[in-house]
PQR file of N, CA, C, O and H, with PARSE charges and radii, in Angstrom:
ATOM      1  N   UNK A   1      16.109 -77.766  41.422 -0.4000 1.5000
ATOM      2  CA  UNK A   1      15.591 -76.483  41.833 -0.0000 2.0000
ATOM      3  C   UNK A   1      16.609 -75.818  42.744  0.5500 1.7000
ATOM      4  O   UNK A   1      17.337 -76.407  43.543 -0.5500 1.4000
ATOM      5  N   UNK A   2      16.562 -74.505  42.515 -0.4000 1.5000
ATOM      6  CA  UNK A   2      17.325 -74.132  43.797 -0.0000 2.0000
ATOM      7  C   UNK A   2      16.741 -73.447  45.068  0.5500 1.7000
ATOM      8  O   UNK A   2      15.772 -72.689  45.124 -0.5500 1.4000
ATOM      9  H   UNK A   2      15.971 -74.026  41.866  0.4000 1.0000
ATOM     10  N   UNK A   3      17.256 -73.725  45.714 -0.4000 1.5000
ATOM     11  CA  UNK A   3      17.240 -73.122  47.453 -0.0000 2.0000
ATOM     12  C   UNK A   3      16.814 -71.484  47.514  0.5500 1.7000
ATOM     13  O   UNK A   3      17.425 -70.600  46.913 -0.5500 1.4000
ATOM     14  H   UNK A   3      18.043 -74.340  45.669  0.4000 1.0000
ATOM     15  N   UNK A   4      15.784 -71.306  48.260 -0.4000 1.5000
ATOM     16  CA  UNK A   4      15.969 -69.703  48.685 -0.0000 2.0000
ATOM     17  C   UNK A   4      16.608 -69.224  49.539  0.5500 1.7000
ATOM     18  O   UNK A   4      16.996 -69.927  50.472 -0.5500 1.4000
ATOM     19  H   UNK A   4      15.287 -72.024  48.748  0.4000 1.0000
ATOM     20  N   UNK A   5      16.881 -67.990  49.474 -0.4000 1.5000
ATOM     21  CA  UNK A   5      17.760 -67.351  50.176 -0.0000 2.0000
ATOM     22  C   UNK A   5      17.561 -66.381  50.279  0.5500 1.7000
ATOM     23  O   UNK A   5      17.587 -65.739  49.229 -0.5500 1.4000
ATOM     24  H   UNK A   5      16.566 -67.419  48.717  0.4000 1.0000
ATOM     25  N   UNK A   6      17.207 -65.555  51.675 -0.4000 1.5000
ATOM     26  CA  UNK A   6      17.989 -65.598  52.842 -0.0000 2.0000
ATOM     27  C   UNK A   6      16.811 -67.190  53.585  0.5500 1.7000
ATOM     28  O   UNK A   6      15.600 -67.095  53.785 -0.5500 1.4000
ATOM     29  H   UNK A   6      17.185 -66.077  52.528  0.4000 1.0000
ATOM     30  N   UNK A   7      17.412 -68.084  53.761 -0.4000 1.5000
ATOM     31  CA  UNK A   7      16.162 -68.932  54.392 -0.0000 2.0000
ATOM     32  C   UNK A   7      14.717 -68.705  54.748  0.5500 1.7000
ATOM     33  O   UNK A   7      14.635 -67.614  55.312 -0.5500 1.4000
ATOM     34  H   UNK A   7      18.396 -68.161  53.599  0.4000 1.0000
ATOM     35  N   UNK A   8      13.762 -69.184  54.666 -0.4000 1.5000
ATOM     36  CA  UNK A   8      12.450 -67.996  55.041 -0.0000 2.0000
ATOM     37  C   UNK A   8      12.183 -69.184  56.658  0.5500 1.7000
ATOM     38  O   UNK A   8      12.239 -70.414  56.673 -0.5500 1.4000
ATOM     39  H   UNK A   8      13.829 -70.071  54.208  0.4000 1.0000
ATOM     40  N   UNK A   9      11.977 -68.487  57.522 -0.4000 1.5000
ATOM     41  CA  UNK A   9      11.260 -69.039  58.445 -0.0000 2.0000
ATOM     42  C   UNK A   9       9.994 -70.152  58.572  0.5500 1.7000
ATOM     43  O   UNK A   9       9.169 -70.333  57.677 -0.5500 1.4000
ATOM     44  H   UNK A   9      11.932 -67.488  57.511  0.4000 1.0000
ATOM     45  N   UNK A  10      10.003 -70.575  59.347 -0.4000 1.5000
ATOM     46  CA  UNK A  10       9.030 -71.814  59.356 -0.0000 2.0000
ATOM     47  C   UNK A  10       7.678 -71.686  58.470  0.5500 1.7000
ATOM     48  O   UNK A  10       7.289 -72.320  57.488 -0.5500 1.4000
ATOM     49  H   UNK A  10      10.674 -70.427  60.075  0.4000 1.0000
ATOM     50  N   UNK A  11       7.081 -70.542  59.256 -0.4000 1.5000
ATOM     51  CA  UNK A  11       5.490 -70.143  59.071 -0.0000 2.0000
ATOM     52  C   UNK A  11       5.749 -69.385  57.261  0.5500 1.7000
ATOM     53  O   UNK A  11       4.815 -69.372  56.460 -0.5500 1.4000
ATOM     54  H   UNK A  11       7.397 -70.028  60.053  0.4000 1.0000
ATOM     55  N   UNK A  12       7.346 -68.743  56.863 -0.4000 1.5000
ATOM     56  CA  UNK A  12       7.083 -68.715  55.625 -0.0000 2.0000
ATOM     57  C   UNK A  12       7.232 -69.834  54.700  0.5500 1.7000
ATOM     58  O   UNK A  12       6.671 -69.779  53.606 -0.5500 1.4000
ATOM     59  H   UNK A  12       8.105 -68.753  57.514  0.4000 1.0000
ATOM     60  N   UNK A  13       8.058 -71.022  55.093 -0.4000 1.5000
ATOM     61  CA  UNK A  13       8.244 -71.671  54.607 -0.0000 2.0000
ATOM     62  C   UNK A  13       6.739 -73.152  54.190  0.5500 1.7000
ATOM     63  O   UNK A  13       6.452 -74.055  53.405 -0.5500 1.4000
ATOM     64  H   UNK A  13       8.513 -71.067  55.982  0.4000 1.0000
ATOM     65  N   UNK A  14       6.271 -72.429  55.407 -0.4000 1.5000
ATOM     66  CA  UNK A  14       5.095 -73.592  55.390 -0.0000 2.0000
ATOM     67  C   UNK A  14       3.841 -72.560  54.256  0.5500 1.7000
ATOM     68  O   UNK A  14       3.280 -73.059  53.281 -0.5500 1.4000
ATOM     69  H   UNK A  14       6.504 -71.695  56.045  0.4000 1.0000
ATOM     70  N   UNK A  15       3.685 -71.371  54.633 -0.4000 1.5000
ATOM     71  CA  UNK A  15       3.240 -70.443  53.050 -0.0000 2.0000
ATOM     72  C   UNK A  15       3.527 -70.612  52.318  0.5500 1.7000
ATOM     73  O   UNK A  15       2.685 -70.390  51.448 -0.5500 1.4000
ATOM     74  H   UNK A  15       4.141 -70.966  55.425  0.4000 1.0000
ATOM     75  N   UNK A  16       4.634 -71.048  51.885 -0.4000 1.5000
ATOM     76  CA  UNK A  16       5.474 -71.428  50.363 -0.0000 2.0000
ATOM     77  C   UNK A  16       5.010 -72.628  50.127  0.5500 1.7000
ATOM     78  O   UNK A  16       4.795 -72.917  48.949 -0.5500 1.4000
ATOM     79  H   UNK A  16       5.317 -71.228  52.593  0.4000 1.0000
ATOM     80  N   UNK A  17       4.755 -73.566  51.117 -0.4000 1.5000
ATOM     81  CA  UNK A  17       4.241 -74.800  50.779 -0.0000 2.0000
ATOM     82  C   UNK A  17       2.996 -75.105  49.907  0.5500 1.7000
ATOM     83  O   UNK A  17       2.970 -75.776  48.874 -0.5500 1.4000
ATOM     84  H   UNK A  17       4.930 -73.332  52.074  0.4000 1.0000
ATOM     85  N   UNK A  18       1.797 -74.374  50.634 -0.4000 1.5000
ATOM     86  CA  UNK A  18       0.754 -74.529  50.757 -0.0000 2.0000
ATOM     87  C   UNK A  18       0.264 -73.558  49.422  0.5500 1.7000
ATOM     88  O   UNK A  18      -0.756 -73.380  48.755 -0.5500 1.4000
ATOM     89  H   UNK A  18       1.818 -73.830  51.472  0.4000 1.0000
ATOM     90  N   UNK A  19       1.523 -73.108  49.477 -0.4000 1.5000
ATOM     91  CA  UNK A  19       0.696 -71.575  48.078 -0.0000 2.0000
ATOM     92  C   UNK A  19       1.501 -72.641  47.021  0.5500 1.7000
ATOM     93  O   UNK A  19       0.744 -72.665  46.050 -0.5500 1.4000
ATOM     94  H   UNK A  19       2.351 -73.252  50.019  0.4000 1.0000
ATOM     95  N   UNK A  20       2.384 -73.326  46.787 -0.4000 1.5000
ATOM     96  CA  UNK A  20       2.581 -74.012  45.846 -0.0000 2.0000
ATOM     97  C   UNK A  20       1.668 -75.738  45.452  0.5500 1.7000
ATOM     98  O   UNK A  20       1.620 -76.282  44.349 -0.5500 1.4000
ATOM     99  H   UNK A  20       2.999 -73.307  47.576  0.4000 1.0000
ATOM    100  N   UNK A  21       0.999 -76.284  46.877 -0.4000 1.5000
ATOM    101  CA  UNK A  21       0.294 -77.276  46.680 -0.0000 2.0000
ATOM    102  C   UNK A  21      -1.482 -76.941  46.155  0.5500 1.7000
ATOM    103  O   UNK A  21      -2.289 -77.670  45.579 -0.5500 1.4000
ATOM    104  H   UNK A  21       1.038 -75.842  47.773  0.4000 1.0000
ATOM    105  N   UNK A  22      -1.580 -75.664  46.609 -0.4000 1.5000
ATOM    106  CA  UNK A  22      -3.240 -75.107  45.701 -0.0000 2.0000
ATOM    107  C   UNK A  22      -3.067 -74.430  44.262  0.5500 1.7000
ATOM    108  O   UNK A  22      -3.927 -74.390  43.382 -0.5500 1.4000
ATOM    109  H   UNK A  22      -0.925 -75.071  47.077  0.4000 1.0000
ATOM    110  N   UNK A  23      -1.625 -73.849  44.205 -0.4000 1.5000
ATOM    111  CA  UNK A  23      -1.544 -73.296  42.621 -0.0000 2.0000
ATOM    112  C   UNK A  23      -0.789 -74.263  41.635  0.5500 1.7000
ATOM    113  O   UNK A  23      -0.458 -73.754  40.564 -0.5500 1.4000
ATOM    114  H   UNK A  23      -0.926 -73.882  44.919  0.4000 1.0000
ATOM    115  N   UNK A  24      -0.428 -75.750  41.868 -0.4000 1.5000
ATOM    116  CA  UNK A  24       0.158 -76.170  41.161 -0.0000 2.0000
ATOM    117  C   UNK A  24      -0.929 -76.565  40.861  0.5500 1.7000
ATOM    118  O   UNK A  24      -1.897 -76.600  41.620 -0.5500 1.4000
ATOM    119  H   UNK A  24      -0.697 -76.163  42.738  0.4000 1.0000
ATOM    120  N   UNK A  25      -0.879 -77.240  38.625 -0.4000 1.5000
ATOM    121  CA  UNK A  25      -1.959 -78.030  38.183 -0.0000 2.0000
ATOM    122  C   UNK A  25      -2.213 -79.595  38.834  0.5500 1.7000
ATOM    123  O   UNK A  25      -1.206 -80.239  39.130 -0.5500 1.4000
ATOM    124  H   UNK A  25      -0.093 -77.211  38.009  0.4000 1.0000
ATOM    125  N   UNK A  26      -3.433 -80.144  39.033 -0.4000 1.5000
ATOM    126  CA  UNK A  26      -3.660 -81.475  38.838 -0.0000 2.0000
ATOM    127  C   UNK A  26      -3.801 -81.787  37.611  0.5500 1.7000
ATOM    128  O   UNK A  26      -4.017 -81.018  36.675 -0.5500 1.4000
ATOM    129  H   UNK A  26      -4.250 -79.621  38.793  0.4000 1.0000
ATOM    130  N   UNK A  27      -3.652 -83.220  37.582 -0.4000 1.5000
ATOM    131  CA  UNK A  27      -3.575 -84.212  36.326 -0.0000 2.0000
ATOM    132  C   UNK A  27      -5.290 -84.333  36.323  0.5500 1.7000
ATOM    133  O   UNK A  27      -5.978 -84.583  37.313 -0.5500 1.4000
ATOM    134  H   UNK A  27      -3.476 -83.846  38.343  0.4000 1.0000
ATOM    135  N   UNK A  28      -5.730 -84.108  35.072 -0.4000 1.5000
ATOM    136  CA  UNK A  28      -6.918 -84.278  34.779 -0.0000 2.0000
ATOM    137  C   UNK A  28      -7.326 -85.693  34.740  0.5500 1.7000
ATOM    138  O   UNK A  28      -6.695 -86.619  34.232 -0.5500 1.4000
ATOM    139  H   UNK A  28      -5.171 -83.904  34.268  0.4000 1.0000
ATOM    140  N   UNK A  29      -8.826 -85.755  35.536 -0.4000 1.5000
ATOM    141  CA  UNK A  29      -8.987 -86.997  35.515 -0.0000 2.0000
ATOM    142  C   UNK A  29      -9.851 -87.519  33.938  0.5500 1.7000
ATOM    143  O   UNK A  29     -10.576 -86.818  33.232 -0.5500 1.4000
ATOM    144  H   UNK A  29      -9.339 -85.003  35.949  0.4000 1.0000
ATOM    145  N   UNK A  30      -9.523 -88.729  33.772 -0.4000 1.5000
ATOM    146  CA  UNK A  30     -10.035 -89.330  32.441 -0.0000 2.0000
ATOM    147  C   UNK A  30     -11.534 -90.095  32.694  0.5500 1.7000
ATOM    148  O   UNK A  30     -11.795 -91.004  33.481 -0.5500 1.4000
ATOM    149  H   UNK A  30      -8.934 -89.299  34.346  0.4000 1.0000
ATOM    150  N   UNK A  31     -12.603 -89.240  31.535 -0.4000 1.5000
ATOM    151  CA  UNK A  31     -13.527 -90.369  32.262 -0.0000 2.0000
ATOM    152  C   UNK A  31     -13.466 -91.527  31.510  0.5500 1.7000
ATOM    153  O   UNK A  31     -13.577 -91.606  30.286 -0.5500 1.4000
ATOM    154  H   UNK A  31     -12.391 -88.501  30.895  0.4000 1.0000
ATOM    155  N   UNK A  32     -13.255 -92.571  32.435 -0.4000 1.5000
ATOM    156  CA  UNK A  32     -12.975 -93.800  31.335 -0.0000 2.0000
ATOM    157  C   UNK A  32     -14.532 -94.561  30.382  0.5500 1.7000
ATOM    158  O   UNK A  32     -14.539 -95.238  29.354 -0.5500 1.4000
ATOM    159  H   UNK A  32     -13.164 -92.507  33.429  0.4000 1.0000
ATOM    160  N   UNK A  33     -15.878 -94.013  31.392 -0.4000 1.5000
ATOM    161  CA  UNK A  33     -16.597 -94.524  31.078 -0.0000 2.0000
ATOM    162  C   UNK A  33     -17.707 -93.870  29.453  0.5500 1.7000
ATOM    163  O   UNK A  33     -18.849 -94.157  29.095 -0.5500 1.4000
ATOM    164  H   UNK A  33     -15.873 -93.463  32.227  0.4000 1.0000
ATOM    165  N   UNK A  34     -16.572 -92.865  28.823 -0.4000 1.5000
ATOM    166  CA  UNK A  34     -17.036 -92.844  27.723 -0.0000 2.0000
ATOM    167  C   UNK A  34     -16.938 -93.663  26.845  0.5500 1.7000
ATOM    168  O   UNK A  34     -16.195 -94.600  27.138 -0.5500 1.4000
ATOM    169  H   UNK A  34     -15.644 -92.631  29.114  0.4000 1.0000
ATOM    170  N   UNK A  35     -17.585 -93.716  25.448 -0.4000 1.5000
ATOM    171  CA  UNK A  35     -17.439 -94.527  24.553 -0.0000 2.0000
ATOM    172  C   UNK A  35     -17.022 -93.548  23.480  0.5500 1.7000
ATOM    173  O   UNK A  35     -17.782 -92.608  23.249 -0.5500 1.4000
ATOM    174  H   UNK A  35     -18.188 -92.955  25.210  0.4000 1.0000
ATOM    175  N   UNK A  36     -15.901 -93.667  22.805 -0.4000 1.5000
ATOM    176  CA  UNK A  36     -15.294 -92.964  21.999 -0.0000 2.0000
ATOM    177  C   UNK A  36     -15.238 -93.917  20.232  0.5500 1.7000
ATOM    178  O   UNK A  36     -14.142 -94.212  19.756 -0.5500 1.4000
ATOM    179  H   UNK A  36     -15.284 -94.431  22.993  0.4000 1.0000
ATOM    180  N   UNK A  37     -15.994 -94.120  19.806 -0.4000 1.5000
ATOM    181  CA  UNK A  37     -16.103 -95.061  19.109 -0.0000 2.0000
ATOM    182  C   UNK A  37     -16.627 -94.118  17.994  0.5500 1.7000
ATOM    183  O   UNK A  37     -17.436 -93.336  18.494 -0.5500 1.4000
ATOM    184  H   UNK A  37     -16.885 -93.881  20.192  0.4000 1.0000
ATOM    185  N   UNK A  38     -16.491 -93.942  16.889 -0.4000 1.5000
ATOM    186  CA  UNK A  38     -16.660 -93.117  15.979 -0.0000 2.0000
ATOM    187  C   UNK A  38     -18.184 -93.694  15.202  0.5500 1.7000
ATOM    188  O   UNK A  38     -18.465 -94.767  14.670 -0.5500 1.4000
ATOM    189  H   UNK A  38     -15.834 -94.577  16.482  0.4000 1.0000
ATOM    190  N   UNK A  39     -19.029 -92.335  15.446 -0.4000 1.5000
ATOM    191  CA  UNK A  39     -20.427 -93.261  14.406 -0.0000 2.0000
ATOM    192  C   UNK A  39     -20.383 -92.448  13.286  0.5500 1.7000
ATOM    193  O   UNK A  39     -19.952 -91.299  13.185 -0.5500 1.4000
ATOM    194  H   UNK A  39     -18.801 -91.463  15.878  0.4000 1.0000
ATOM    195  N   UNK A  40     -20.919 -93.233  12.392 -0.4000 1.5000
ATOM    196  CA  UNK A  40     -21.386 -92.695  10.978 -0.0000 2.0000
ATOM    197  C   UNK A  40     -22.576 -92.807  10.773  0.5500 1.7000
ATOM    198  O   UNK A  40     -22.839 -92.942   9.578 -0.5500 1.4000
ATOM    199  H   UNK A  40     -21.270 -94.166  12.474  0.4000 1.0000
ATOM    200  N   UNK A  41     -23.325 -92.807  11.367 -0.4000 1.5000
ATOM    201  CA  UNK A  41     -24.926 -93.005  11.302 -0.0000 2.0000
ATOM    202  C   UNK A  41     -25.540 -91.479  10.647  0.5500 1.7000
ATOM    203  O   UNK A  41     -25.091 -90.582  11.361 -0.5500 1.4000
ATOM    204  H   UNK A  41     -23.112 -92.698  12.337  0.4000 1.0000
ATOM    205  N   UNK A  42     -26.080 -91.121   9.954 -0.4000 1.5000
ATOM    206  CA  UNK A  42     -26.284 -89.785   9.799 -0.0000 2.0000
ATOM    207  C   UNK A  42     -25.638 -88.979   8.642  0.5500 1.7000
ATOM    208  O   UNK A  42     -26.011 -87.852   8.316 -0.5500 1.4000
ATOM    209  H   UNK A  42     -26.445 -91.849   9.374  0.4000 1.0000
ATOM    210  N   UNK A  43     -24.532 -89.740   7.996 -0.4000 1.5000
ATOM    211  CA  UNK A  43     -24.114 -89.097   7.071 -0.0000 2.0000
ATOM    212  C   UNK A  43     -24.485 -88.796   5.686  0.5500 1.7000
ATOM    213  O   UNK A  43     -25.453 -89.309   5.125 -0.5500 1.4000
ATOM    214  H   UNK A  43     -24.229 -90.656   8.261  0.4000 1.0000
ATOM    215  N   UNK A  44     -23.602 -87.856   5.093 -0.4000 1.5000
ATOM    216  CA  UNK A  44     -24.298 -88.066   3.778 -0.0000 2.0000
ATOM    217  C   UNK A  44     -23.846 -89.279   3.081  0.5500 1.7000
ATOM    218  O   UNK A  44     -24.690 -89.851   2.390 -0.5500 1.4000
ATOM    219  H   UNK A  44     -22.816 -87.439   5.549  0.4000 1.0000
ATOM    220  N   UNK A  45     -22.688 -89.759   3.140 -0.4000 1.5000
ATOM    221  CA  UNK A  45     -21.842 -90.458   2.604 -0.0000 2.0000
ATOM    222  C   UNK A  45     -22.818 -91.687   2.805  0.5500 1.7000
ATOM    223  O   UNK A  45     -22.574 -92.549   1.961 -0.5500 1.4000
ATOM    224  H   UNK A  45     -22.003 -89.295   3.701  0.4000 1.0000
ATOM    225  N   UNK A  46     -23.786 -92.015   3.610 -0.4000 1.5000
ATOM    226  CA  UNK A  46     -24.065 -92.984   4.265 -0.0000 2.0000
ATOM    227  C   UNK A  46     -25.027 -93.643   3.650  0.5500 1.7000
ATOM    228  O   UNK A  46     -25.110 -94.865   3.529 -0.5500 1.4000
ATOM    229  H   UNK A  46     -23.984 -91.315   4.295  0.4000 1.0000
ATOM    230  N   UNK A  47     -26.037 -92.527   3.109 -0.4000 1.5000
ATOM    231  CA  UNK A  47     -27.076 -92.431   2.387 -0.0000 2.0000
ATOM    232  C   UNK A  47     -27.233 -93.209   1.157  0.5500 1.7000
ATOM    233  O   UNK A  47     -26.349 -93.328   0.309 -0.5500 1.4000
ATOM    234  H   UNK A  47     -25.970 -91.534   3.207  0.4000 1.0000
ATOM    235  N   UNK A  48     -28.754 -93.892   1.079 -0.4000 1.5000
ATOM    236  CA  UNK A  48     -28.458 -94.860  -0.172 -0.0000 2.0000
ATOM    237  C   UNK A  48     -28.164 -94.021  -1.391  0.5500 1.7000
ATOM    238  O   UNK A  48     -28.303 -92.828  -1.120 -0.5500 1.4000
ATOM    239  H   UNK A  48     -29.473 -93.795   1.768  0.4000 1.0000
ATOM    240  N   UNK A  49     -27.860 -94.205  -2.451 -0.4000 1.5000
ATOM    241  CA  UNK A  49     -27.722 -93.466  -3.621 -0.0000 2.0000
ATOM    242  C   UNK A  49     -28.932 -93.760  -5.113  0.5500 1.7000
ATOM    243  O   UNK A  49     -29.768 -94.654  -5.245 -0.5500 1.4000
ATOM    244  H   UNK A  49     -27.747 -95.174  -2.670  0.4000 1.0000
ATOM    245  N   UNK A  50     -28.728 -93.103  -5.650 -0.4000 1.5000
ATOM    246  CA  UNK A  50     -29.673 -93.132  -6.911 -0.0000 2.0000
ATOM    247  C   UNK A  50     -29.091 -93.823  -8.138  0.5500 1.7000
ATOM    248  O   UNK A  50     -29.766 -94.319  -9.040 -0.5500 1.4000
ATOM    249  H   UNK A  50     -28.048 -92.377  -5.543  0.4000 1.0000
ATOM    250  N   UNK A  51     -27.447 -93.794  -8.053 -0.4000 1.5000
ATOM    251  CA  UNK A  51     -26.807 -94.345  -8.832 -0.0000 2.0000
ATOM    252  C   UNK A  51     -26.824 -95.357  -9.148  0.5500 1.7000
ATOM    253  O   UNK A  51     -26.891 -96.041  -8.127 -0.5500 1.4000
ATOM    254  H   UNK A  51     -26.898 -93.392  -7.320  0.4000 1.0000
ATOM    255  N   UNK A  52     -26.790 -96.381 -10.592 -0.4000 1.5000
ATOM    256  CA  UNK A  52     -26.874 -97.693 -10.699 -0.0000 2.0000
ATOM    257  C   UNK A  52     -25.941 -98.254 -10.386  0.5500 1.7000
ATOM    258  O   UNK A  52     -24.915 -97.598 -10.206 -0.5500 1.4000
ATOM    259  H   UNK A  52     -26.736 -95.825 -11.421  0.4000 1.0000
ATOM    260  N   UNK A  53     -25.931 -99.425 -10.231 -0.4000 1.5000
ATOM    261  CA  UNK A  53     -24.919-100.226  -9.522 -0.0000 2.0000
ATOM    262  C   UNK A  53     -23.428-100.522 -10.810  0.5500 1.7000
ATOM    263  O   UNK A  53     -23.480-100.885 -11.985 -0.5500 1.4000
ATOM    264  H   UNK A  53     -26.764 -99.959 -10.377  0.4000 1.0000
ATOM    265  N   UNK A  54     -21.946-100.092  -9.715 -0.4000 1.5000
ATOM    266  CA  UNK A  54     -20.955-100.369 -10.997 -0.0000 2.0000
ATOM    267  C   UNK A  54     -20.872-101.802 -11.869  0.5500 1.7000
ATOM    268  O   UNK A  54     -21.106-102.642 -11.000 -0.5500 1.4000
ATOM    269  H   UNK A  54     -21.904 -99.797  -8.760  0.4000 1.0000
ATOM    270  N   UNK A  55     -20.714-102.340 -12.814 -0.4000 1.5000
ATOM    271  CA  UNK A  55     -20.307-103.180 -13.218 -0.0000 2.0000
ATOM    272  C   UNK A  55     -18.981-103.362 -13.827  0.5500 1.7000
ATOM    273  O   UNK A  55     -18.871-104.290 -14.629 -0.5500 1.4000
ATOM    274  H   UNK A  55     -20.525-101.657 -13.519  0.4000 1.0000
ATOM    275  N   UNK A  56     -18.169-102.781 -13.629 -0.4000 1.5000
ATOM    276  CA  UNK A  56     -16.927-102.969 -13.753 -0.0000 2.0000
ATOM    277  C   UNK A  56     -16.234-103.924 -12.695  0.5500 1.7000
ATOM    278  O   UNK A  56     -15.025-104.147 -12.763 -0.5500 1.4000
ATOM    279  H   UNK A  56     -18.258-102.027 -12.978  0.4000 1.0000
TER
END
């Protein structure tokens, strides 16, 4: 990064601080305690069928 210039004084420099530690992003927190596990319960695919059974 580079340096500003003309130097800013204390009280601006400590503004520069503080306006860059509330507008920078945080790292989103993860909730770990989901379950991400994919269901198929419900599908159509899932569903018994009418079709007879293959014999091939």
């Amino acid at each position: 990064m580079g340096t500003i210039r003309p130097s800013p004084s204390d009280e601006e420099a400590a503004a520069i601080a503080t306006a860059i530690e509330l507008l920078w992003p945080r790292p989103a927190v993860m909730n770990e305690t989901s379950n991400s596990n994919w269901r198929f319960s419900g599908r159509w695919w899932d569903e018994p069928s009418d079709w007879p059974p293959r014999t091939y």
